[in-house]
PDB file of N, CA, C and O in Angstrom:
ATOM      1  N   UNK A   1      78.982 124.363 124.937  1.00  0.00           N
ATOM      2  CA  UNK A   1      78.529 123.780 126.191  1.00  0.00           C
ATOM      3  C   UNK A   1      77.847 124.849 127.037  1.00  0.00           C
ATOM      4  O   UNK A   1      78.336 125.971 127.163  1.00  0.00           O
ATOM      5  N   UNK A   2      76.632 124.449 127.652  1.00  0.00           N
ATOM      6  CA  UNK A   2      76.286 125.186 128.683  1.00  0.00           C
ATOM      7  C   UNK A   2      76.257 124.978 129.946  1.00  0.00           C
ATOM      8  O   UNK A   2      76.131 123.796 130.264  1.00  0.00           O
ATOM      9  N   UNK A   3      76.341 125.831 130.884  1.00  0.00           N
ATOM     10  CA  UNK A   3      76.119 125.317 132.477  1.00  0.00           C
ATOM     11  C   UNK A   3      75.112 125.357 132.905  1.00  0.00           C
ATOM     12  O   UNK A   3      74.153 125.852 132.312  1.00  0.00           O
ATOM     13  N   UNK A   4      75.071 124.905 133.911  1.00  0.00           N
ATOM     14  CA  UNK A   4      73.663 124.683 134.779  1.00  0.00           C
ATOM     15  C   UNK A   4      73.335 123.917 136.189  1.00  0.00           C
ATOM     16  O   UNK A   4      74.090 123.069 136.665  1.00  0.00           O
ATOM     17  N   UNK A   5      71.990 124.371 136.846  1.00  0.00           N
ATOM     18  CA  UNK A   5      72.037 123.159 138.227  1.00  0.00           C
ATOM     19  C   UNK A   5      71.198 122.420 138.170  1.00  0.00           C
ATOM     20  O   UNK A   5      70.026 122.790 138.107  1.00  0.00           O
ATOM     21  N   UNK A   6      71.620 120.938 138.176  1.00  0.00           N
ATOM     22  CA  UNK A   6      70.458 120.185 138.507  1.00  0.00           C
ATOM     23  C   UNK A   6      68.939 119.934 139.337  1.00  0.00           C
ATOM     24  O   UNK A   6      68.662 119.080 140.180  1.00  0.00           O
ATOM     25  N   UNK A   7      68.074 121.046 138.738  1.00  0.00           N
ATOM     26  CA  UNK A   7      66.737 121.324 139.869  1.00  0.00           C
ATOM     27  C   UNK A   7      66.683 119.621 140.496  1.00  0.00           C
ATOM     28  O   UNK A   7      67.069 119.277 141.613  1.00  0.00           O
ATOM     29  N   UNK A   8      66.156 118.817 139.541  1.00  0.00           N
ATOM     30  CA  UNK A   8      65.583 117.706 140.054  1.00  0.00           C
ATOM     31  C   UNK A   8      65.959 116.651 139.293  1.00  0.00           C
ATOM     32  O   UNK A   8      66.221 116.819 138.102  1.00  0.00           O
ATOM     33  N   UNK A   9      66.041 115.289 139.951  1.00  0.00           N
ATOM     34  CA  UNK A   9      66.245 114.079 139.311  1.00  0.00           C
ATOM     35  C   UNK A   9      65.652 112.879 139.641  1.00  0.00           C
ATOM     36  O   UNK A   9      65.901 112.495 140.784  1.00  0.00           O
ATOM     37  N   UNK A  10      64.892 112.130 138.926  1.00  0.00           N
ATOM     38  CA  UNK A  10      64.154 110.716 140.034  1.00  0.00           C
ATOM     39  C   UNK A  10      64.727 110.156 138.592  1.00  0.00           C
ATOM     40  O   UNK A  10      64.614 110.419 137.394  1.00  0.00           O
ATOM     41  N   UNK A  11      65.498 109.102 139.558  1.00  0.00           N
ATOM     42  CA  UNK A  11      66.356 108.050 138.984  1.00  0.00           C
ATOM     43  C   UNK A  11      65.551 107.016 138.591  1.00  0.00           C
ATOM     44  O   UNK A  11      65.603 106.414 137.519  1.00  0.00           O
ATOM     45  N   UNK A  12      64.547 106.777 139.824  1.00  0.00           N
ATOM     46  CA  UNK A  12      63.754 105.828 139.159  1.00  0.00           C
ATOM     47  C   UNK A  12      62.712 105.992 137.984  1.00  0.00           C
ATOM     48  O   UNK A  12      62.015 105.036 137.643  1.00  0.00           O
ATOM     49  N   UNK A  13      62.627 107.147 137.412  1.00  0.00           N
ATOM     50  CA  UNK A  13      62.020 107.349 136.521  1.00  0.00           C
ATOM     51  C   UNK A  13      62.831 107.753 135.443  1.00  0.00           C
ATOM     52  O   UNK A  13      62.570 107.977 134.261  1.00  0.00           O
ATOM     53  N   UNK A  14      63.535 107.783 135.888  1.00  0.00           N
ATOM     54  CA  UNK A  14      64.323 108.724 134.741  1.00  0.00           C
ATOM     55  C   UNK A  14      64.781 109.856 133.912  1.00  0.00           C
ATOM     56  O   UNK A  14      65.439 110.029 132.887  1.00  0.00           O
ATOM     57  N   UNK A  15      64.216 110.483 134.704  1.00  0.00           N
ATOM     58  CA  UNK A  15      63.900 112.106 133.951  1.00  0.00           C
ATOM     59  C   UNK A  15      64.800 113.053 135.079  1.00  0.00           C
ATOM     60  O   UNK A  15      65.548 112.784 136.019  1.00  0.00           O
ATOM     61  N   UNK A  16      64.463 113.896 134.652  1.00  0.00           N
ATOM     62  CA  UNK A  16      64.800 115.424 135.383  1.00  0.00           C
ATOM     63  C   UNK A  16      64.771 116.676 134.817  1.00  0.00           C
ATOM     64  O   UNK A  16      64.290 116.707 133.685  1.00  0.00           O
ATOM     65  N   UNK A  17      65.129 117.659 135.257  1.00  0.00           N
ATOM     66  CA  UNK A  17      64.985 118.999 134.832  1.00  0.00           C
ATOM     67  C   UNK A  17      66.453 120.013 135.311  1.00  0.00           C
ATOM     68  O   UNK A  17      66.613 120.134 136.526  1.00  0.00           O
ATOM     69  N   UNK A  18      67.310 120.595 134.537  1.00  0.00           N
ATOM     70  CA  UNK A  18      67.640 121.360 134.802  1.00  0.00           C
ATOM     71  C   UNK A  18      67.842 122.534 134.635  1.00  0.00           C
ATOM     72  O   UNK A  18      67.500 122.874 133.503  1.00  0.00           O
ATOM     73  N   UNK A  19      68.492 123.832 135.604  1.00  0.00           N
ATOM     74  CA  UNK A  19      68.041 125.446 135.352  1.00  0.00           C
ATOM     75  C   UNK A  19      69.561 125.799 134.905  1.00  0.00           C
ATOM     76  O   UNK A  19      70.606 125.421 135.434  1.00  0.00           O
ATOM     77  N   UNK A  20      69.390 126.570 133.864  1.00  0.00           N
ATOM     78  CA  UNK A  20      70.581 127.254 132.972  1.00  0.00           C
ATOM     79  C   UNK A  20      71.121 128.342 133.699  1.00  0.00           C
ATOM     80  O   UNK A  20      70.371 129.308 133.832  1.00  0.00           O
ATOM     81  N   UNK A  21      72.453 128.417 134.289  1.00  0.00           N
ATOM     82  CA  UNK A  21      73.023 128.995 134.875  1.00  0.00           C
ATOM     83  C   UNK A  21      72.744 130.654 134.290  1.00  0.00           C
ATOM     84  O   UNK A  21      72.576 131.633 135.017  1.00  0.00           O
ATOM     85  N   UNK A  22      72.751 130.643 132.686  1.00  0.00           N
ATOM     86  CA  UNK A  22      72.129 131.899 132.062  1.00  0.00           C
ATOM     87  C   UNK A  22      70.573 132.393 132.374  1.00  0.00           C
ATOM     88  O   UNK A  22      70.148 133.293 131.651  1.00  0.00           O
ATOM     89  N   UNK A  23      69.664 131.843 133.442  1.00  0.00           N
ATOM     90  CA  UNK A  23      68.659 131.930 133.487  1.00  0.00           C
ATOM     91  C   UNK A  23      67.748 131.694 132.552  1.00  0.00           C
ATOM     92  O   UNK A  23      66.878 132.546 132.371  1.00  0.00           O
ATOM     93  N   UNK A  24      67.757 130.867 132.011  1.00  0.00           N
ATOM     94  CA  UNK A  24      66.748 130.703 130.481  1.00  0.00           C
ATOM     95  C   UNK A  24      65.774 129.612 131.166  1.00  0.00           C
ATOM     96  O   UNK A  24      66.006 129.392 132.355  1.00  0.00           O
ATOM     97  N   UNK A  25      64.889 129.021 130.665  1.00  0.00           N
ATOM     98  CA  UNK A  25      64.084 128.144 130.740  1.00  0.00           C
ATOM     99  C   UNK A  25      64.603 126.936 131.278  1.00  0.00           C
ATOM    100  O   UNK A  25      65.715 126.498 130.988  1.00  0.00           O
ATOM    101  N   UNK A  26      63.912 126.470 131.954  1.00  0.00           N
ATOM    102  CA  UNK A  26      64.506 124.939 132.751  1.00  0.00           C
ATOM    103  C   UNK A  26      64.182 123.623 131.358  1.00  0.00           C
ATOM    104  O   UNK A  26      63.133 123.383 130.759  1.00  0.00           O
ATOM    105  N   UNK A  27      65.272 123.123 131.252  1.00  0.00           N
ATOM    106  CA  UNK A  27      65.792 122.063 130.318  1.00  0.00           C
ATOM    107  C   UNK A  27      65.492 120.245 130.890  1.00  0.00           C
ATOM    108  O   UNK A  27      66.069 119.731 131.848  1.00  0.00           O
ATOM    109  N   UNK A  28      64.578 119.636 130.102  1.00  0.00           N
ATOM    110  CA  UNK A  28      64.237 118.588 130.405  1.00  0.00           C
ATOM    111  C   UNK A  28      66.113 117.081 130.396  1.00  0.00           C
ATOM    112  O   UNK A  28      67.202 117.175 129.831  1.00  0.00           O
ATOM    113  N   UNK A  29      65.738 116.390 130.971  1.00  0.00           N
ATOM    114  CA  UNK A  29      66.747 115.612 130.805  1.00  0.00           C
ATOM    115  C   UNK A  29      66.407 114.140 130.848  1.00  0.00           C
ATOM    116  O   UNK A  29      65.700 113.698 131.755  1.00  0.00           O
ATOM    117  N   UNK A  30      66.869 113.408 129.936  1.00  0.00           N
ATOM    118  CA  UNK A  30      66.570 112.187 130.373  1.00  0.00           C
ATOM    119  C   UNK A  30      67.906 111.022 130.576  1.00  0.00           C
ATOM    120  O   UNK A  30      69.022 111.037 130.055  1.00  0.00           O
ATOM    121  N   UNK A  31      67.431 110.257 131.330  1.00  0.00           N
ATOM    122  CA  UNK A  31      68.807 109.213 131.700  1.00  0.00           C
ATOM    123  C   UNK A  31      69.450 108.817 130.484  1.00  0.00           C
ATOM    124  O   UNK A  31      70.558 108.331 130.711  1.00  0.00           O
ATOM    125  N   UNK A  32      69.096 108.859 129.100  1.00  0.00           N
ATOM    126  CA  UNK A  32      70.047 108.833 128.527  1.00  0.00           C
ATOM    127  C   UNK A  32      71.086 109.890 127.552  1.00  0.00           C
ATOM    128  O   UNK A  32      71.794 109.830 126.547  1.00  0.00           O
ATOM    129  N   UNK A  33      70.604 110.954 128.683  1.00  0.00           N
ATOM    130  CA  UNK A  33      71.721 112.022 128.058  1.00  0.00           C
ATOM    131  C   UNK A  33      72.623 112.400 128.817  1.00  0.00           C
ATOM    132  O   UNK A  33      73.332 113.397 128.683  1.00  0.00           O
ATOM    133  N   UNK A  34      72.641 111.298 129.991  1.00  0.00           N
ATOM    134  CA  UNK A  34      73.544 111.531 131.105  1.00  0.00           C
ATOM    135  C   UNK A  34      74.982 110.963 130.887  1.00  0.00           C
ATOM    136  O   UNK A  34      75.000 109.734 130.825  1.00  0.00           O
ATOM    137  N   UNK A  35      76.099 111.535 130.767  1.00  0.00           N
ATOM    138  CA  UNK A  35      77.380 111.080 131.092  1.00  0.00           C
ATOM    139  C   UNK A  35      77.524 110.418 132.503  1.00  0.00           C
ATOM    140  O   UNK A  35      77.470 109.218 132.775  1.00  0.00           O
ATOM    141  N   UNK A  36      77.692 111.327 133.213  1.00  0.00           N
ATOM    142  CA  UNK A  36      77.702 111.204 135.038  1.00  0.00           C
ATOM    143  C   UNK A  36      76.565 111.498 135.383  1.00  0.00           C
ATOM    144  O   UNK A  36      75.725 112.170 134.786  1.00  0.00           O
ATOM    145  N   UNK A  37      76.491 110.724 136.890  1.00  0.00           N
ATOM    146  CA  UNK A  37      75.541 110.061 137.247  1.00  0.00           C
ATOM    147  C   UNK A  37      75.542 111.926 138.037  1.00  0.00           C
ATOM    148  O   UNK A  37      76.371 112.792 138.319  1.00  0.00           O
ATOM    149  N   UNK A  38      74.058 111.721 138.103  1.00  0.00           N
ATOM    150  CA  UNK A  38      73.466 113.460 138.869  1.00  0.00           C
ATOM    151  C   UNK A  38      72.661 113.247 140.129  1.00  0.00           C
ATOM    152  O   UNK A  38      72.041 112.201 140.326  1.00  0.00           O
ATOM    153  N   UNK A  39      72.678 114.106 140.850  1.00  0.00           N
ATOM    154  CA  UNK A  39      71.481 114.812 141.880  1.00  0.00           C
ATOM    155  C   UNK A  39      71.258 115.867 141.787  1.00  0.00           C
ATOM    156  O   UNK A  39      71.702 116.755 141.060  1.00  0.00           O
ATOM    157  N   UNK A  40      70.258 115.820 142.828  1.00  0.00           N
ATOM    158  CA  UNK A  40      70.000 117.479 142.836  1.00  0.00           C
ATOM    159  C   UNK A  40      70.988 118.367 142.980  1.00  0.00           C
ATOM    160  O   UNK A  40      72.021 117.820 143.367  1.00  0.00           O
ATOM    161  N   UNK A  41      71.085 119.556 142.819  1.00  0.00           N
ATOM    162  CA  UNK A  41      71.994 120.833 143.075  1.00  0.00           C
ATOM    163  C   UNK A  41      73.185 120.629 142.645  1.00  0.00           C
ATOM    164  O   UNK A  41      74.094 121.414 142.914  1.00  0.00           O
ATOM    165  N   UNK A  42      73.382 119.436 141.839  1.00  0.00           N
ATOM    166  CA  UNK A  42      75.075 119.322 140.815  1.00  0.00           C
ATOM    167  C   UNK A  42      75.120 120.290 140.114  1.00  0.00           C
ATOM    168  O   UNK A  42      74.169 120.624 139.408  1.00  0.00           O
ATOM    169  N   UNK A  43      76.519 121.092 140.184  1.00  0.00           N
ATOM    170  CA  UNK A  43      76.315 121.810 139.084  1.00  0.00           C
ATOM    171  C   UNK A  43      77.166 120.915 137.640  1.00  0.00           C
ATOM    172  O   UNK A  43      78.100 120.121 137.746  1.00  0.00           O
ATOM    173  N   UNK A  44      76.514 121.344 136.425  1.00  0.00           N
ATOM    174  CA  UNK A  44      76.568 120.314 135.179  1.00  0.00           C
ATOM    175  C   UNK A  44      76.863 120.922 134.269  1.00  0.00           C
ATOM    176  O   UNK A  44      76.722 122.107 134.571  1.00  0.00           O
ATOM    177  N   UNK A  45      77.447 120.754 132.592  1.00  0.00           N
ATOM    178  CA  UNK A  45      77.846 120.872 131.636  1.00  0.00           C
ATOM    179  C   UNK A  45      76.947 120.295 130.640  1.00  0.00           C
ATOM    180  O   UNK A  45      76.712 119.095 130.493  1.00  0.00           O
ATOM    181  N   UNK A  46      76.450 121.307 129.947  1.00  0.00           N
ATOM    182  CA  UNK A  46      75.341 119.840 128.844  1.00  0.00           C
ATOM    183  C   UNK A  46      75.174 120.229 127.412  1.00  0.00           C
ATOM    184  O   UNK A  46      75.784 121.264 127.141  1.00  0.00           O
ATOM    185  N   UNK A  47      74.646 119.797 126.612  1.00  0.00           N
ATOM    186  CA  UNK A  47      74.409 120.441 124.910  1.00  0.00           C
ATOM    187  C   UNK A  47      72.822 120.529 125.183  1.00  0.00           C
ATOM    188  O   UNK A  47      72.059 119.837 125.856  1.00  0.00           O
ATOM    189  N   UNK A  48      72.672 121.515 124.488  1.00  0.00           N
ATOM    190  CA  UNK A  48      70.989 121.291 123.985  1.00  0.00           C
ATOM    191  C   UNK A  48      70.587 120.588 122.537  1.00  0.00           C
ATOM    192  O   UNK A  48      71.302 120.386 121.555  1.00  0.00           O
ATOM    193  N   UNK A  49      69.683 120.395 122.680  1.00  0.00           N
ATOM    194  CA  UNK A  49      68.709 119.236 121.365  1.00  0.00           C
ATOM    195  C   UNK A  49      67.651 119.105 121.600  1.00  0.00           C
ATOM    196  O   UNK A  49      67.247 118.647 122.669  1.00  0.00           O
ATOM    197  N   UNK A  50      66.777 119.558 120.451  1.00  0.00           N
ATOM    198  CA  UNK A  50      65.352 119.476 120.097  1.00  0.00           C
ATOM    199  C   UNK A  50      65.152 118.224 120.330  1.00  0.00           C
ATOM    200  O   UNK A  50      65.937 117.330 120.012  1.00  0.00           O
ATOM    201  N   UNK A  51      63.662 118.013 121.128  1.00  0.00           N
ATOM    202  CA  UNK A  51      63.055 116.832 121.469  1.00  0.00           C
ATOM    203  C   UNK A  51      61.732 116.993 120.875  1.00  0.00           C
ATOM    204  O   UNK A  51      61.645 117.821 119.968  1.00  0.00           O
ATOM    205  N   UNK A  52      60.706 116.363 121.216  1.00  0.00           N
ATOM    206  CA  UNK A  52      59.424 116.308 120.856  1.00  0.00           C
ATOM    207  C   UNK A  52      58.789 117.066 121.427  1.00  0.00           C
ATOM    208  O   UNK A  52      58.069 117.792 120.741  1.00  0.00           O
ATOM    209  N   UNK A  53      58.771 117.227 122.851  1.00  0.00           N
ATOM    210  CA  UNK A  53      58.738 118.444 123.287  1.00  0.00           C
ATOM    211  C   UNK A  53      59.203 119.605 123.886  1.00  0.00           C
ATOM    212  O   UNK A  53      58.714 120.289 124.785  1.00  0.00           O
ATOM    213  N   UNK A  54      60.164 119.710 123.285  1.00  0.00           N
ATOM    214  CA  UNK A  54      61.198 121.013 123.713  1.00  0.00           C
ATOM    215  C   UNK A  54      62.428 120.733 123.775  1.00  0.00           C
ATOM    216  O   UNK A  54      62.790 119.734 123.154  1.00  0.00           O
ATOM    217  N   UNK A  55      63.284 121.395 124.416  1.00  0.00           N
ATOM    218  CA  UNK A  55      64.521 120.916 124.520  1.00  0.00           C
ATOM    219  C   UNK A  55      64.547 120.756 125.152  1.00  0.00           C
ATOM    220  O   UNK A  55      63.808 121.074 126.083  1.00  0.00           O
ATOM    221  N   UNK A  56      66.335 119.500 125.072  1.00  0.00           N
ATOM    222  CA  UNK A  56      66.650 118.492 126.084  1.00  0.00           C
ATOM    223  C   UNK A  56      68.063 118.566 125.940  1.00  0.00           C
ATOM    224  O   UNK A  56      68.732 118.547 124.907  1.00  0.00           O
ATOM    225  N   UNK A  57      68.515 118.676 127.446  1.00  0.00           N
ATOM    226  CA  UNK A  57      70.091 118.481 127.638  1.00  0.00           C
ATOM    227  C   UNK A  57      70.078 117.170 127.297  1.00  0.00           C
ATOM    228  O   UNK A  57      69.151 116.360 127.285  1.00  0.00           O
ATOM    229  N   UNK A  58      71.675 117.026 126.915  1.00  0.00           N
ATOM    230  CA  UNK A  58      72.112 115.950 126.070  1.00  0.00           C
ATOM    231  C   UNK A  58      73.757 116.003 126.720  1.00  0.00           C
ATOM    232  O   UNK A  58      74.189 117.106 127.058  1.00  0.00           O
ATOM    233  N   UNK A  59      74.555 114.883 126.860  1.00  0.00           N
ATOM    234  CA  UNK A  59      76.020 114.646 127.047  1.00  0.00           C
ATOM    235  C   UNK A  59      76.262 115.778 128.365  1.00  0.00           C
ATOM    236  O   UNK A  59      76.809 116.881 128.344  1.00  0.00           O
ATOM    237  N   UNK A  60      75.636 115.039 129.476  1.00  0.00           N
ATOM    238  CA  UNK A  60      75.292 116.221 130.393  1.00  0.00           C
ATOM    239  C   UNK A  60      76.582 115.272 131.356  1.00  0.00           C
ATOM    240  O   UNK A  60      76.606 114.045 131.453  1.00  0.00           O
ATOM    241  N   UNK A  61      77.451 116.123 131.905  1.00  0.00           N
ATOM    242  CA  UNK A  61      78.602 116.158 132.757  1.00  0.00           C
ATOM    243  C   UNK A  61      78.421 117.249 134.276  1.00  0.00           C
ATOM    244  O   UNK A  61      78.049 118.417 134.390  1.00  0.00           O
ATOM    245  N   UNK A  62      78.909 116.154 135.349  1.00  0.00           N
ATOM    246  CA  UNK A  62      78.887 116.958 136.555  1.00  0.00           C
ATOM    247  C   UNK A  62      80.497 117.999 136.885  1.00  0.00           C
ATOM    248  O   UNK A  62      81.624 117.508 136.809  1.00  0.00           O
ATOM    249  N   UNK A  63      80.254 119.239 137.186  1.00  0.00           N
ATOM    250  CA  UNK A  63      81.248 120.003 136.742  1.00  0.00           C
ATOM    251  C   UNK A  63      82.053 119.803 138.041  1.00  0.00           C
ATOM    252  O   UNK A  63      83.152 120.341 138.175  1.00  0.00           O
TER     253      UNK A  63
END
């Protein structure tokens, strides 16, 4: 598992982005890799997984 903060989230779209508490690259997210429901500045728990384009948190939990 990794940590991290939720930069951004539009619900109505569905997406978001979050930044790896390890400083690595900001991680795409989509509503269906969400456990719990997010906003901005949650801090979160998530897996990574190859997407189509890049990686994507996956089984993402608000900590």
């Amino acid at each position: 598992m990794q940590q991290g903060t939720v930069k951004f989230f539009n619900e109505t779209k569905g997406f978001g982005f979050i930044t790896p508490a390890n400083g690595g690259s900001e991680v795409f997210v989509h509503i269906s890799g969400l456990i719990d429901q997010v906003q901005q500045n949650d801090q979160v728990t998530y897996e990574v997984e190859n997407g189509k384009r890049g990686l994507n948190a996956v089984n993402v939990k608000v900590v």
